[in-house]
Phi, psi and omega in degrees: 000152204244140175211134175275115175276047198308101194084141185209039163281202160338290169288303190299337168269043201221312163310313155276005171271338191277321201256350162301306181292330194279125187286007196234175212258036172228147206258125158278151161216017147185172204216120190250128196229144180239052193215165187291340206285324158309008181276138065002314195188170192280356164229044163258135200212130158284001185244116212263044172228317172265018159271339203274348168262344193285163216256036168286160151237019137207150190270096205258125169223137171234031191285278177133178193088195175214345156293278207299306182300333178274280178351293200279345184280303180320335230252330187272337155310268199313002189242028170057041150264163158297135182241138162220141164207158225214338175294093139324304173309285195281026195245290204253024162239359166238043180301271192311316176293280188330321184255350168289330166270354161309295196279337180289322187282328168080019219223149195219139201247083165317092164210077205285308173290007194248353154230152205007036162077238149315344195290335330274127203267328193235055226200296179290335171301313159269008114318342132341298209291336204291339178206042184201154170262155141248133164283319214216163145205174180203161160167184189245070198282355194223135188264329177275306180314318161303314165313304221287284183308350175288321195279322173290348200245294189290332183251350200039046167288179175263188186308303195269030161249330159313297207291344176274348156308324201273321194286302211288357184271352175075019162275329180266157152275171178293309150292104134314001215294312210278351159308277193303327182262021150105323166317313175276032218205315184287332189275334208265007168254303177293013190254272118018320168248017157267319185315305176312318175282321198064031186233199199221062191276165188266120170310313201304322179265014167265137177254137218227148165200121179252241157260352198282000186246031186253147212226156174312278214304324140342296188283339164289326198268326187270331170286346167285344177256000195068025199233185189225135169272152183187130180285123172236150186237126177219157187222129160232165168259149188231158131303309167301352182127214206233138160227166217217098165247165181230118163215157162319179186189104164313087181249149157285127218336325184285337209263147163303336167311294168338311222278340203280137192269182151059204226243001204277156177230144210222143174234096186250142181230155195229079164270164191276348156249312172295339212074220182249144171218158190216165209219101168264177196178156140300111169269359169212205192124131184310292182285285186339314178277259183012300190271358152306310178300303208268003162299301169279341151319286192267021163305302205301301190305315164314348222353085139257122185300140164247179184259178206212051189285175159296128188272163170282106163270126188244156118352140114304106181249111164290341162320027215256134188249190187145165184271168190195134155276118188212145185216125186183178180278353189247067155253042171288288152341343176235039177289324163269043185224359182279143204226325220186141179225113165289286155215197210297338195254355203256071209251180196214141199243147173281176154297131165230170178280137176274351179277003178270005196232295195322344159316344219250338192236115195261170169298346206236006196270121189226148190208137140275168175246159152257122181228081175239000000 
């Protein structure tokens, strides 16, 4: 089996180093780099018209972003290759075209590596599935922000030397945006409940909050409670639809979620027969996505069907009520939802619905739930 390569970055060299190495019968043969000066060797090429005519038979991409990998992915589904990709992103905001053109195509769109790495979170999932419903899922999904909150919570650095700790370990990029605000987290939980689910949620209607305006004194308030702050992304199906958030999260000290250290990513599921089962991993990372990527290579080379139900359409139900800690300079406006006034900048909320607090919560604004 012939495999095409897209991108020789992090990952994508990670890819060609396993499959270089790799005793099985399948050959890279060709690697699209994107610039001539990056030609190396023969079979690196800048030109995504003669991988797509040439005799691979999967495109492994790995560029990032979300225009040019949905062109190439699209572009390698319609000429009938196998797609394997690590892109959360153009996964989940072109979820319903990229797998509807899978199945038209006769062609199967592999992205194992695109939520929790190593672990294997949706893999395990779909095995689940094969003979259980889920209901629910949580988890702890970003390998940096978990670093970034173990260390203020274990060392009592502040926010930005964790995060500059987090860059030089090569867990953050130079931009952090889509780590610390929540995005990446946002995609690989709508990644995660259309598998489960089979459906196609509109990312645009998931509400996301992330870590970046969180302080010491935060991290004082969760060791006075006995509790650990930790970015969590959870989904449950309802009747009424999926309802799906991503937030910091006070949890207690005792729960396994709590406890995950480092850069590491947890995964917990909720079925009507297994119960709850849960999964840690490396979730990113050069070898971790890299042996994820060649896992569905050769599901593909096994030709093991993955799956190609017809997707579904749910709702996002944004209701979700629960108590919150929001700290910030305007909480005057939220008095009637104050349950506890730490200080002047700090309230603690009763249950309430959270779509009654967003009018309320600005960028400078900072808010957790409490599941104390």
């Amino acid at each position: 089996m012939n495999i095409a390569l897209l991108g020789c970055g992090v990952v994508g060299s990670g890819v060609k180093e396993i499959l270089d190495a790799s005793k099985q019968d399948i050959k890279l043969t060709k690697i699209l780099v994107k610039d001539k000066d990056e030609i190396r060797e023969a079979r690196m090429t800048t030109d995504i018209q003669e991988i797509l005519k040439s005799d691979v038979d999967v495109i492994v991409e790995c560029i990032g972003g979300i225009d040019i990998p949905f062109q190439y992915i699209s572009q390698a589904l319609q000429h009938k290759k196998h797609v394997v990709t690590s892109n959360k992103k153009v996964l989940a905001t072109h979820y319903r075209e990229l797998v509807n053109m899978a199945r038209k195509n006769g062609v199967i769109l592999a992205f194992e590596a695109s939520v929790g790495g190593g672990i294997p979170w949706l893999e395990n999932i779909r095995h689940i599935k094969r003979v259980d419903r889920i209901s629910a899922f949580e988890g702890i999904f970003n390998g940096t922000t978990n670093y970034i909150l173990d260390r203020m919570t274990s060392q009592g650095v502040d926010f930005q030397a964790a995060l500059q700790e987090a860059q030089a370990l090569g867990y953050a990029e130079s931009d952090p945006t889509d780590d610390i605000d929540g995005y990446d987290v946002k995609y690989k939980c709508c990644l995660t409940a259309n598998v489960i689910w089979n459906s196609s949620l509109p990312l645009e209607d998931i509400l996301f909050f992330g870590i970046r305006n969180v302080r010491k004194k935060d991290i004082l308030y969760a060791a006075q409670k006995n509790a650990v702050l930790k970015l969590t992304g959870k989904a449950v199906k309802t009747d009424k639809g999926i309802q799906i958030l991503v937030i910091p999260a006070f949890l207690s000290s005792q729960e396994n979620m709590a406890q995950l250290p480092k850069n590491l990513n947890y995964g917990k599921i909720k079925s009507e027969y297994l119960g709850e089962s849960c999964y840690i991993g490396q979730g990113a990372g050069k070898y971790p996505t890299a042996h994820a990527v060649m896992q569905d290579i050769l599901s593909i080379s096994e030709k093991r069907e993955l799956s190609s139900e017809i997707l579904e359409e749910f709702p996002i139900k944004q209701d979700y009520v629960s108590r919150f800690y929001i700290r910030g300079q305007k909480l005057s406006s939220l008095q009637n939802f104050v349950s506890d006034i730490l200080d002047e900048e700090t309230i603690l909320t009763k249950n309430v619905n959270l779509l009654e607090l967003l009018p309320y919560i600005d960028k400078n604004t900072w808010i957790a739930e409490i599941r104390l």
